[in-house]
N, CA, C and O atoms as a CHARMM CRD file, in Angstrom:
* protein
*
  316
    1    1 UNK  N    -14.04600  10.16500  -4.08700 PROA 1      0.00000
    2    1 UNK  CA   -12.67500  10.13600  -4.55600 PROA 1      0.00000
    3    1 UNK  C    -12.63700   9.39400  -5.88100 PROA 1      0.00000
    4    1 UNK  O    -13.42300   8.45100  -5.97000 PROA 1      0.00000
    5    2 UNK  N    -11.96600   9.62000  -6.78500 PROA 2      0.00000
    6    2 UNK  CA   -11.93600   9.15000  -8.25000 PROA 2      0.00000
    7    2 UNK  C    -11.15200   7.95100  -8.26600 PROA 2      0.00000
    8    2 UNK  O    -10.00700   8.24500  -7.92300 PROA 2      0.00000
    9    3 UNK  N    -11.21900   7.22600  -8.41300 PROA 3      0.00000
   10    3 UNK  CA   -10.36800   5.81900  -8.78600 PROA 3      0.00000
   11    3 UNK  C     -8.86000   6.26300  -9.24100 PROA 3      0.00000
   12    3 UNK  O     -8.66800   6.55900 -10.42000 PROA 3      0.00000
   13    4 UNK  N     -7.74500   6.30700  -8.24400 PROA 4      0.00000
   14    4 UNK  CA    -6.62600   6.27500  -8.33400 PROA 4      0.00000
   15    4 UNK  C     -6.09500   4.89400  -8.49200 PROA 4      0.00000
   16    4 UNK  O     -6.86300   3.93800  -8.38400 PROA 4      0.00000
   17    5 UNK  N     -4.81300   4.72800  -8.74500 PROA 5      0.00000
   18    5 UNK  CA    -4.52500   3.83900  -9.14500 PROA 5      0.00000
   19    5 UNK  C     -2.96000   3.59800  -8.59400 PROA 5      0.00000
   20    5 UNK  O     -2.29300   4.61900  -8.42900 PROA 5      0.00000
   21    6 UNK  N     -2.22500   2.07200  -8.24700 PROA 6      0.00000
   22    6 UNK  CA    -0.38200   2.20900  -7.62300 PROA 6      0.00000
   23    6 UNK  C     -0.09200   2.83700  -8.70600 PROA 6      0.00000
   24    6 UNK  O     -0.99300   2.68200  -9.53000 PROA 6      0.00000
   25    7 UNK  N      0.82200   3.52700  -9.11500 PROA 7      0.00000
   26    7 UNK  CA     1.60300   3.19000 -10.28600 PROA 7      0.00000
   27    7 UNK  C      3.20200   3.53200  -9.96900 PROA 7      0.00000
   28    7 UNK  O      4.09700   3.52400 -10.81400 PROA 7      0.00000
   29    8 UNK  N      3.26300   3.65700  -9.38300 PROA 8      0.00000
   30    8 UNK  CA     5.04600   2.85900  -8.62300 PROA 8      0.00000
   31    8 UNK  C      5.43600   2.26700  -7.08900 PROA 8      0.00000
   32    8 UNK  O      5.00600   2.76800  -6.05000 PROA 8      0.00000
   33    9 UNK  N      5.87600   1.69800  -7.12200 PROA 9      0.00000
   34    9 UNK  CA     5.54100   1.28100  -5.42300 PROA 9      0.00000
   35    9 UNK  C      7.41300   0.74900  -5.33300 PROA 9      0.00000
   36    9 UNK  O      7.89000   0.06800  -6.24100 PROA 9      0.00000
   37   10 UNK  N      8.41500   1.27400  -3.89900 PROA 10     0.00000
   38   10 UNK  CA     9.31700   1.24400  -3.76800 PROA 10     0.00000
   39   10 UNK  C      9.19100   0.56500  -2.91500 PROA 10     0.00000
   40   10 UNK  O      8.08400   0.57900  -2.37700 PROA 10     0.00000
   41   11 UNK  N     10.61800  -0.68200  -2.18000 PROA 11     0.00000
   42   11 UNK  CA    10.44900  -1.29300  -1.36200 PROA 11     0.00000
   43   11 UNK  C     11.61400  -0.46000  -0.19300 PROA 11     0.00000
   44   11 UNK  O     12.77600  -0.40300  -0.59500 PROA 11     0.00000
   45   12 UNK  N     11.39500  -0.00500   0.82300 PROA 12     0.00000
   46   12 UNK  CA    12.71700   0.74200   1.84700 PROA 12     0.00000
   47   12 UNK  C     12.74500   0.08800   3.26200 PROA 12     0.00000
   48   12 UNK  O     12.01000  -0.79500   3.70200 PROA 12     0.00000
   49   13 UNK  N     13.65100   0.66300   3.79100 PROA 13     0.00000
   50   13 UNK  CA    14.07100  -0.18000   4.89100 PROA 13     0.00000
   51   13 UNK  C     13.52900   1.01100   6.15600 PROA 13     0.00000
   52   13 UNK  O     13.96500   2.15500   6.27800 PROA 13     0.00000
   53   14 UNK  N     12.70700   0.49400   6.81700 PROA 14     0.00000
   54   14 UNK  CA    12.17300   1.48900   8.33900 PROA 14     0.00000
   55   14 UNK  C     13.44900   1.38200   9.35200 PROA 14     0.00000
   56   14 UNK  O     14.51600   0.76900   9.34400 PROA 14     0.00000
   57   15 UNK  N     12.69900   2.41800  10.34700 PROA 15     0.00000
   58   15 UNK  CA    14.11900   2.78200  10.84800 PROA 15     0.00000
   59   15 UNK  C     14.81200   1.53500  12.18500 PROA 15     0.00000
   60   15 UNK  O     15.76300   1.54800  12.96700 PROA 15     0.00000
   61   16 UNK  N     13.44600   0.35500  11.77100 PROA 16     0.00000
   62   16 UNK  CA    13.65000  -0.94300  12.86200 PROA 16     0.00000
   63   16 UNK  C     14.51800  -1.97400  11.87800 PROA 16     0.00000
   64   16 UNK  O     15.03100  -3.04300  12.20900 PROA 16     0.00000
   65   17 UNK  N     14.52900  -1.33400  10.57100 PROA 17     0.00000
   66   17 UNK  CA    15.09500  -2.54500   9.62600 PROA 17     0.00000
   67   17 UNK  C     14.18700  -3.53500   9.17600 PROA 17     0.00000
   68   17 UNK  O     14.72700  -4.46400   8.57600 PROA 17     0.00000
   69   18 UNK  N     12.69100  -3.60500   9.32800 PROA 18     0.00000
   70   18 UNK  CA    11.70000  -4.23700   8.54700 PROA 18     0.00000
   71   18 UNK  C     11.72000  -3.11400   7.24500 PROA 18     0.00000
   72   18 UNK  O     11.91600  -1.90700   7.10200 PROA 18     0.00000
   73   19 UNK  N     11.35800  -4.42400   6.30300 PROA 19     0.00000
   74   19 UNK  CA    10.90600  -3.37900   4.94900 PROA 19     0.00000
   75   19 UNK  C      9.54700  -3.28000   4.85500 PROA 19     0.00000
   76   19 UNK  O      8.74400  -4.17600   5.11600 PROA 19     0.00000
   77   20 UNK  N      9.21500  -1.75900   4.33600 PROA 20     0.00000
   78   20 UNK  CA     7.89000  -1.39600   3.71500 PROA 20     0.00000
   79   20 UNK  C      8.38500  -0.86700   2.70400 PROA 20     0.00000
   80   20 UNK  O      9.49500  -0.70100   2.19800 PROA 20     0.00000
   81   21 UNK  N      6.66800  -0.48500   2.38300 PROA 21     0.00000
   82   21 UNK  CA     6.79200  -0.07300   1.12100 PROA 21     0.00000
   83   21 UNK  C      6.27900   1.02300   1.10300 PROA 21     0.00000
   84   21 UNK  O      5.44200   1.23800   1.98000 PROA 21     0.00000
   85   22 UNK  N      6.61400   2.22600   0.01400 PROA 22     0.00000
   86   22 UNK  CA     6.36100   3.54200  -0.23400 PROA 22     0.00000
   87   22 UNK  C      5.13600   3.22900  -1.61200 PROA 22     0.00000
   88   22 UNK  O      5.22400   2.40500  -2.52200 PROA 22     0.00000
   89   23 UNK  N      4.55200   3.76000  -1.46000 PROA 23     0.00000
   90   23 UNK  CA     3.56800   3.41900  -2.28000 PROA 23     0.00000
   91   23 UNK  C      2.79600   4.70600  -3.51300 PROA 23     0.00000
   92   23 UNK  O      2.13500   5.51800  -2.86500 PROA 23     0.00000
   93   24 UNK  N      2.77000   4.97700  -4.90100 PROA 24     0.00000
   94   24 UNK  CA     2.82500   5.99600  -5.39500 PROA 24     0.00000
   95   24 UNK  C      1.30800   5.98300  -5.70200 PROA 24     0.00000
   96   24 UNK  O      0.99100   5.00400  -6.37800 PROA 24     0.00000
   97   25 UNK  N      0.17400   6.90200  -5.34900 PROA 25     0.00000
   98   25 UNK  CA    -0.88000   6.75100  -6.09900 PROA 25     0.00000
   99   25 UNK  C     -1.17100   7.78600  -6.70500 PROA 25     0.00000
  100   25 UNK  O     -1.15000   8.93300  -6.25700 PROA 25     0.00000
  101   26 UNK  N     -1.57800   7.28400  -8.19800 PROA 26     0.00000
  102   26 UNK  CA    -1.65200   8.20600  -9.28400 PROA 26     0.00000
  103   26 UNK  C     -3.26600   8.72200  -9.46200 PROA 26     0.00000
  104   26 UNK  O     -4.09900   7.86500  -9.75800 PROA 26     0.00000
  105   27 UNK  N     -3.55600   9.67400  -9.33600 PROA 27     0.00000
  106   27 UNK  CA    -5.32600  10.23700  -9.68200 PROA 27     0.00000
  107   27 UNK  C     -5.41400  10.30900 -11.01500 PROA 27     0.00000
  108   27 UNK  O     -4.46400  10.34600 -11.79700 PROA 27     0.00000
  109   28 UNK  N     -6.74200  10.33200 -11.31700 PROA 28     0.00000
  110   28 UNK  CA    -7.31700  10.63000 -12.80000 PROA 28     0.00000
  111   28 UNK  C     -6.54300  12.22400 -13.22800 PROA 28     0.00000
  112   28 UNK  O     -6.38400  12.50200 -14.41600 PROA 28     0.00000
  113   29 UNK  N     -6.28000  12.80000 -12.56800 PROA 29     0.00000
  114   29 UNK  CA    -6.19000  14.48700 -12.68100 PROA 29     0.00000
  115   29 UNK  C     -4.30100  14.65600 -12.84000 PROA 29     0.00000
  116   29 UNK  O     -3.58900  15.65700 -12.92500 PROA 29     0.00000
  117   30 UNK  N     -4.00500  13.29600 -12.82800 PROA 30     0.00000
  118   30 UNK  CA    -2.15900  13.48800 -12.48000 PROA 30     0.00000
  119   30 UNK  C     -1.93800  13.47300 -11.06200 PROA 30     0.00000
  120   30 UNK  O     -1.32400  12.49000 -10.64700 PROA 30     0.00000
  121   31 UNK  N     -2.20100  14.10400 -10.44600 PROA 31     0.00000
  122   31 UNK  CA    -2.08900  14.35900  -9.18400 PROA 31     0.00000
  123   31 UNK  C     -1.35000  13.21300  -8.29800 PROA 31     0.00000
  124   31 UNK  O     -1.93200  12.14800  -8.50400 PROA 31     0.00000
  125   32 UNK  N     -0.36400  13.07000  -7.46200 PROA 32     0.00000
  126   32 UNK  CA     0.10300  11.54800  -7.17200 PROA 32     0.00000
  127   32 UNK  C      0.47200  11.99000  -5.65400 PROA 32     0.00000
  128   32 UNK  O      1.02100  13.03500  -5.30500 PROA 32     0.00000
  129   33 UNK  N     -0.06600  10.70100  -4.68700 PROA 33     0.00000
  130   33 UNK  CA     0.61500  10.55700  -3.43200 PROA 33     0.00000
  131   33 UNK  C      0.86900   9.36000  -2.64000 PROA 33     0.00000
  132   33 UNK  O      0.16700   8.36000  -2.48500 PROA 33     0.00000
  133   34 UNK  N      2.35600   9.75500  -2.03100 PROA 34     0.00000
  134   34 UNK  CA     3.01600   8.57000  -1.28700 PROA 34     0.00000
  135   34 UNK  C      2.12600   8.24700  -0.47300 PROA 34     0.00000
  136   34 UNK  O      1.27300   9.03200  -0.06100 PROA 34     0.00000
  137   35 UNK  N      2.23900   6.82000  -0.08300 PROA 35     0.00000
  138   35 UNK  CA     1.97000   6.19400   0.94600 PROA 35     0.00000
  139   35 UNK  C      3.05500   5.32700   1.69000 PROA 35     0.00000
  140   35 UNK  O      3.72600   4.58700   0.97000 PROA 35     0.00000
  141   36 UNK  N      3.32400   5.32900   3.12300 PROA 36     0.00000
  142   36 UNK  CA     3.62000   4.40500   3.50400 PROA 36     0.00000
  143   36 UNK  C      3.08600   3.30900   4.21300 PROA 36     0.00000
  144   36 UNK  O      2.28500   3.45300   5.13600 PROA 36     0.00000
  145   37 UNK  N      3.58200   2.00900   3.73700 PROA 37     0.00000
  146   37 UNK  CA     2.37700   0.95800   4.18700 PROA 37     0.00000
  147   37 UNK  C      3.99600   0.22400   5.07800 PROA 37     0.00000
  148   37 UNK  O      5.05900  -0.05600   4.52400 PROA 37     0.00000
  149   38 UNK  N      3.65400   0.08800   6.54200 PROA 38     0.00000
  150   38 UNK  CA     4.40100  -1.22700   7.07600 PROA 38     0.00000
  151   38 UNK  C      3.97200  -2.44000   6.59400 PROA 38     0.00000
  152   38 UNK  O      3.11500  -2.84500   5.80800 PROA 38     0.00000
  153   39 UNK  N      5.14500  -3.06500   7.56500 PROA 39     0.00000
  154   39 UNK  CA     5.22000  -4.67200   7.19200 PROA 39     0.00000
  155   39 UNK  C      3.91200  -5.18500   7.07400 PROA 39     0.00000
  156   39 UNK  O      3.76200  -5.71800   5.97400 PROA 39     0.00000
  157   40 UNK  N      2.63600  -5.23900   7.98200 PROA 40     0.00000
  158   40 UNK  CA     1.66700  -5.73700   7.72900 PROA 40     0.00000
  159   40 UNK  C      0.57600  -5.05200   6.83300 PROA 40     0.00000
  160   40 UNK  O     -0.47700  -5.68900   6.85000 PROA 40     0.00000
  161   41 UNK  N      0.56600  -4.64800   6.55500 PROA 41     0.00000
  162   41 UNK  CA    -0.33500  -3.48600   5.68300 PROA 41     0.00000
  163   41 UNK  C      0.31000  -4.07700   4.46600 PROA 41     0.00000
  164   41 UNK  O     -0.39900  -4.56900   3.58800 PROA 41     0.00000
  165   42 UNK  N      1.92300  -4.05100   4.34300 PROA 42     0.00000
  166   42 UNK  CA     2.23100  -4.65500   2.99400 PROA 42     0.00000
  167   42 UNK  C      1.97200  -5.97400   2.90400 PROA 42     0.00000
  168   42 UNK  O      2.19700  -6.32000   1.74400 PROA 42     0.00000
  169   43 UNK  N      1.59100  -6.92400   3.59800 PROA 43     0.00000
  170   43 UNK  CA     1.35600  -8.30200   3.99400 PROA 43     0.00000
  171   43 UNK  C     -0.04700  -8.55100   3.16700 PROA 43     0.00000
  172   43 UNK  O     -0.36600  -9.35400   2.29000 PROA 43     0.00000
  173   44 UNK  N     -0.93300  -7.18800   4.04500 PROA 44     0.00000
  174   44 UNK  CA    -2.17600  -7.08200   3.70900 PROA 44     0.00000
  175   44 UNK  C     -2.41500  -7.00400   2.24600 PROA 44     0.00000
  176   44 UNK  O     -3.15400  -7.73100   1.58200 PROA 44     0.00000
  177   45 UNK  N     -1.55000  -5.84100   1.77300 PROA 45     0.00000
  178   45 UNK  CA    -1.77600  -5.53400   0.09900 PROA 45     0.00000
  179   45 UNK  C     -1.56800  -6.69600  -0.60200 PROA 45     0.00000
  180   45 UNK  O     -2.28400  -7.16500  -1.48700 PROA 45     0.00000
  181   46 UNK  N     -0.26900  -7.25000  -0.03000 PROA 46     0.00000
  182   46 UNK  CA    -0.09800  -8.46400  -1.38800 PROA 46     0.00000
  183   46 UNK  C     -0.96200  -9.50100  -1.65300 PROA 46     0.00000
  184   46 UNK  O     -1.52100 -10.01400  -2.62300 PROA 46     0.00000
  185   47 UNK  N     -0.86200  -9.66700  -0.18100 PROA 47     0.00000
  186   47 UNK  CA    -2.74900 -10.97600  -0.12700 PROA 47     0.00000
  187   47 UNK  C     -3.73200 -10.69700  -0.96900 PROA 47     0.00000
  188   47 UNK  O     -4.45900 -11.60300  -1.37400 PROA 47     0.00000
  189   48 UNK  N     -3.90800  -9.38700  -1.36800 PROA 48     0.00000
  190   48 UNK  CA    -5.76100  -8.50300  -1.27400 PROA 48     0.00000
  191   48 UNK  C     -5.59900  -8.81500  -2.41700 PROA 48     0.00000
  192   48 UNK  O     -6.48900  -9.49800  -2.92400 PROA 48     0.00000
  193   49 UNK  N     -4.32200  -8.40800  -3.31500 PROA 49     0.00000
  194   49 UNK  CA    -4.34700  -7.97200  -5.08200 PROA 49     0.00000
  195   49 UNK  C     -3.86100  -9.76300  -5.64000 PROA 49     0.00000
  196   49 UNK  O     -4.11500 -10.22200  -6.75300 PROA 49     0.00000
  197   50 UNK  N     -3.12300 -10.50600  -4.50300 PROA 50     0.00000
  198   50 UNK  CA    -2.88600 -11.68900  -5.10400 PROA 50     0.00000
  199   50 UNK  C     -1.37900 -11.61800  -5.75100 PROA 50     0.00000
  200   50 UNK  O     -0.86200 -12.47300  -6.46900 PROA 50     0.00000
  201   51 UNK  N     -0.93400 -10.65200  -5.40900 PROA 51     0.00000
  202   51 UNK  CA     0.51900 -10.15200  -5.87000 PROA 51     0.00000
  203   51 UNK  C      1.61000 -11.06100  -5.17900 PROA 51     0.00000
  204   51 UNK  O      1.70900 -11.19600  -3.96000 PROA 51     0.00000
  205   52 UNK  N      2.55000 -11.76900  -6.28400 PROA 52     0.00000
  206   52 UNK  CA     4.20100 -12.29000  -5.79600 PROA 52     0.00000
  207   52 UNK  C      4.87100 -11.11500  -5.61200 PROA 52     0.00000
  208   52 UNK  O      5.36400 -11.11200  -4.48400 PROA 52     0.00000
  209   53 UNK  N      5.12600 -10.04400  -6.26300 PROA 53     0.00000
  210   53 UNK  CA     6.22100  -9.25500  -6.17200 PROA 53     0.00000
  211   53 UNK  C      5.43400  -7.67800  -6.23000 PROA 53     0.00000
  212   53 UNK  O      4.32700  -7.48400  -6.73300 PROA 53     0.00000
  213   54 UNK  N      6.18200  -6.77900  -5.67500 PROA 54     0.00000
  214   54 UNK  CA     5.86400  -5.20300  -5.35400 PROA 54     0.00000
  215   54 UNK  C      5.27500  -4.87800  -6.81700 PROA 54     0.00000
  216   54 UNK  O      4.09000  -4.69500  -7.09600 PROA 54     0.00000
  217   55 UNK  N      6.47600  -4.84800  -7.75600 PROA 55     0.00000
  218   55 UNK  CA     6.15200  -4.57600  -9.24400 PROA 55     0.00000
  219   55 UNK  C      5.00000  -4.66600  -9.79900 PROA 55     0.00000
  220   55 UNK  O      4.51300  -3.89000 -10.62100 PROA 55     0.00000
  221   56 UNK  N      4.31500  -6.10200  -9.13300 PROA 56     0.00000
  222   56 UNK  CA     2.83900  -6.58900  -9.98600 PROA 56     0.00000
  223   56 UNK  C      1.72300  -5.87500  -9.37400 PROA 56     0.00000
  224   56 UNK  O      0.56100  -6.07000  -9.73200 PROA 56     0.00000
  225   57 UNK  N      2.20700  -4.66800  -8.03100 PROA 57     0.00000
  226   57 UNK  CA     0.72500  -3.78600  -7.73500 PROA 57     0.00000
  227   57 UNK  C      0.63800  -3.10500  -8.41900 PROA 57     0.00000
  228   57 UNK  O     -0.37400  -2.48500  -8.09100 PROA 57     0.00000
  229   58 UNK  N      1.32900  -2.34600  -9.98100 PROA 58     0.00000
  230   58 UNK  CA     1.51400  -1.26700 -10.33300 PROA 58     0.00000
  231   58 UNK  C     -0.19400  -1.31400 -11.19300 PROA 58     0.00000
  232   58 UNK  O     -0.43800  -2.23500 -11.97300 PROA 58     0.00000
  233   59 UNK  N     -1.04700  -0.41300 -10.95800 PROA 59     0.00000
  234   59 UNK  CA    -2.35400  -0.43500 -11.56100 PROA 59     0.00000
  235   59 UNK  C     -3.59500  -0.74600 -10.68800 PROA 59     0.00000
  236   59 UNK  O     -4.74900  -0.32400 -10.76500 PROA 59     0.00000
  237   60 UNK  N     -2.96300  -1.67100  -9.77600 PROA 60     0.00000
  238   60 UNK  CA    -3.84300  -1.91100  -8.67300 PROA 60     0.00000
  239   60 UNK  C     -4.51300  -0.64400  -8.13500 PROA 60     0.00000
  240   60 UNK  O     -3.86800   0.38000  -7.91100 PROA 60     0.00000
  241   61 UNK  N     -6.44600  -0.80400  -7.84300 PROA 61     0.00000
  242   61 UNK  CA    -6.83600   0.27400  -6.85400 PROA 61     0.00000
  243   61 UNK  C     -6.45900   0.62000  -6.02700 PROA 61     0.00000
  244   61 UNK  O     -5.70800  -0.13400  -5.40900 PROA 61     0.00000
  245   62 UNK  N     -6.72600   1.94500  -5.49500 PROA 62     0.00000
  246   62 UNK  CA    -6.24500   2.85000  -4.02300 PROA 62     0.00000
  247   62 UNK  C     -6.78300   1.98300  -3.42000 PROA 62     0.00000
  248   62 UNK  O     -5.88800   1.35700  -2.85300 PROA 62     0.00000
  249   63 UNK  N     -7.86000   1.50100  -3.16600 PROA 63     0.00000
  250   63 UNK  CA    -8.76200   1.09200  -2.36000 PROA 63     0.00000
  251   63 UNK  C     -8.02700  -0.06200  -1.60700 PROA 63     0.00000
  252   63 UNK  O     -8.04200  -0.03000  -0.37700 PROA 63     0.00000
  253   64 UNK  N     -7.29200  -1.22700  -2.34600 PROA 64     0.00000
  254   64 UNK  CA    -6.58100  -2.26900  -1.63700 PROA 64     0.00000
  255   64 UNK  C     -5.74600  -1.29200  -0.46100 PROA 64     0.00000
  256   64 UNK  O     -5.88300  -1.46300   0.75100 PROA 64     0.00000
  257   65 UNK  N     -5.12300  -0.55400  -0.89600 PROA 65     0.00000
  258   65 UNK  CA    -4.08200   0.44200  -0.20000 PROA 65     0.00000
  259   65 UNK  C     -5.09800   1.02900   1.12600 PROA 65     0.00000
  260   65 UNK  O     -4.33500   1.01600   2.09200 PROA 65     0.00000
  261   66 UNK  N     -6.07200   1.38800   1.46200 PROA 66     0.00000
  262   66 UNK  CA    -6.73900   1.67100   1.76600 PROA 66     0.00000
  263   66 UNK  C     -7.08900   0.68300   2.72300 PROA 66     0.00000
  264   66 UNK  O     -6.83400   0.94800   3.89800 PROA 66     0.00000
  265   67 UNK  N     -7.58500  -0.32600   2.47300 PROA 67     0.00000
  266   67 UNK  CA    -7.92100  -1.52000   3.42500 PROA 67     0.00000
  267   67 UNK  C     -6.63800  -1.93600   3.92300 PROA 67     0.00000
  268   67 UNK  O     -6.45900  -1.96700   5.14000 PROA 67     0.00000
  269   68 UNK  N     -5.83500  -2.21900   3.22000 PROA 68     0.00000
  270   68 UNK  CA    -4.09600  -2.88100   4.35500 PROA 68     0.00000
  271   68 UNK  C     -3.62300  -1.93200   4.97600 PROA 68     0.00000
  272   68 UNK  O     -2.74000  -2.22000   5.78500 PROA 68     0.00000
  273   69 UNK  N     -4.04300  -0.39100   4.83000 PROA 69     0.00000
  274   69 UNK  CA    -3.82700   0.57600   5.67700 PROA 69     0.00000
  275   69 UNK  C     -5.43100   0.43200   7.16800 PROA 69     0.00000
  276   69 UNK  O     -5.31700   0.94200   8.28200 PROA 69     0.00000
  277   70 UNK  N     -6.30800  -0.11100   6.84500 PROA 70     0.00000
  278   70 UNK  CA    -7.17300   0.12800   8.10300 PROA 70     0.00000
  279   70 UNK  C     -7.02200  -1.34800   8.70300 PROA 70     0.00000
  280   70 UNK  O     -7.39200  -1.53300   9.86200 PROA 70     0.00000
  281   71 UNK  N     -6.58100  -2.22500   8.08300 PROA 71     0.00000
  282   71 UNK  CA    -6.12100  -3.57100   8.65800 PROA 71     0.00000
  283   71 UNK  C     -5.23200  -3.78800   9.57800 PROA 71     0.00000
  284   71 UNK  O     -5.20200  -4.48900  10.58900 PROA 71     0.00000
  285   72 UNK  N     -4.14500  -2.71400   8.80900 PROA 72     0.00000
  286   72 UNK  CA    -2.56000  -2.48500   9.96100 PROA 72     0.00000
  287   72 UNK  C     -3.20600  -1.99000  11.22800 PROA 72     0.00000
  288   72 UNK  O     -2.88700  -2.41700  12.33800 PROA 72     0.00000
  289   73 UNK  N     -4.10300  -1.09600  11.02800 PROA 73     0.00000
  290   73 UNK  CA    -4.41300  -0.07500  12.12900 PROA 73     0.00000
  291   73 UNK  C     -5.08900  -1.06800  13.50200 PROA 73     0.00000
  292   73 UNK  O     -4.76600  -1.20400  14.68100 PROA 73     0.00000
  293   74 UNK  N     -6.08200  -1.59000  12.70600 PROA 74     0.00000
  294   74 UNK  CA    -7.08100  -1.93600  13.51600 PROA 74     0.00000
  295   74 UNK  C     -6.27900  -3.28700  14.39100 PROA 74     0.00000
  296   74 UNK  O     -6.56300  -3.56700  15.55600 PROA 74     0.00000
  297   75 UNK  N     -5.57200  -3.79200  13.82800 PROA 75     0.00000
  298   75 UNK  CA    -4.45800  -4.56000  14.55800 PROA 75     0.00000
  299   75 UNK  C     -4.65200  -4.32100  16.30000 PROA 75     0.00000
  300   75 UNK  O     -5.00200  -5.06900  17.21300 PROA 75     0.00000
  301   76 UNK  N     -4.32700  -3.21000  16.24400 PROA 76     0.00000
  302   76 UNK  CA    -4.11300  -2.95100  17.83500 PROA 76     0.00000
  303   76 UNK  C     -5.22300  -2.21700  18.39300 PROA 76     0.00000
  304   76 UNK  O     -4.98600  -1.38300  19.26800 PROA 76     0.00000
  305   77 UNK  N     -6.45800  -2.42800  17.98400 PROA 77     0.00000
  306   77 UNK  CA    -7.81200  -2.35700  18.89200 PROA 77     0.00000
  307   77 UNK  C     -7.76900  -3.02500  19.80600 PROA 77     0.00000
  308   77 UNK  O     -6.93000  -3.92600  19.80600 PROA 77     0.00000
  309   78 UNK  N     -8.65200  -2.85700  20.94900 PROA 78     0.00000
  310   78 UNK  CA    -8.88900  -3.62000  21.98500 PROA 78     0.00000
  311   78 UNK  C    -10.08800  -3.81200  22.00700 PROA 78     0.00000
  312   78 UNK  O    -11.11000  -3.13900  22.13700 PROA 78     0.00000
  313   79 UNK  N     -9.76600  -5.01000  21.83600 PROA 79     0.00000
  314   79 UNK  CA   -12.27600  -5.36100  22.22400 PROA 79     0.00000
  315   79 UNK  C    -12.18000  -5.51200  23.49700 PROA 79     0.00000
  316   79 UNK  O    -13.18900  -5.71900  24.17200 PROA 79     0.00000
């Protein structure tokens, strides 16, 4: 996969009333797709990139997006 990149990220309200975030990733080719990241996944992202505010992921790798998405997940494994 080519190094995509955020380049807009919205903050919305789920249908429990926690906010996530919609997340825009831009490809080398134009090509762009949403993500949605819940509350912890967005927890995850901001930690990873070191980010105060949504705004400051804009440029950030897919890849952070990527890990706070298998972080959220893995949450509810059972060892």
């Amino acid at each position: 996969m080519s190094d995509a990149v955020i380049g807009h990220v919205q903050v919305v309200a789920a249908h429990d009333g926690d906010a996530e975030l919609i997340v825009t990733l831009v490809f080398e080719n134009g090509g762009q797709s949403l993500v949605t990241l819940d509350e912890f996944a967005t927890r995850t992202l901001m930690e990873s990139t070191g980010s105060q505010q949504p705004e400051s992921l804009a440029g950030s790798s897919w890849r952070h997006v990527r890990d706070a998405l298998a972080a959220s997940s893995s949450r509810y494994l059972k060892e």
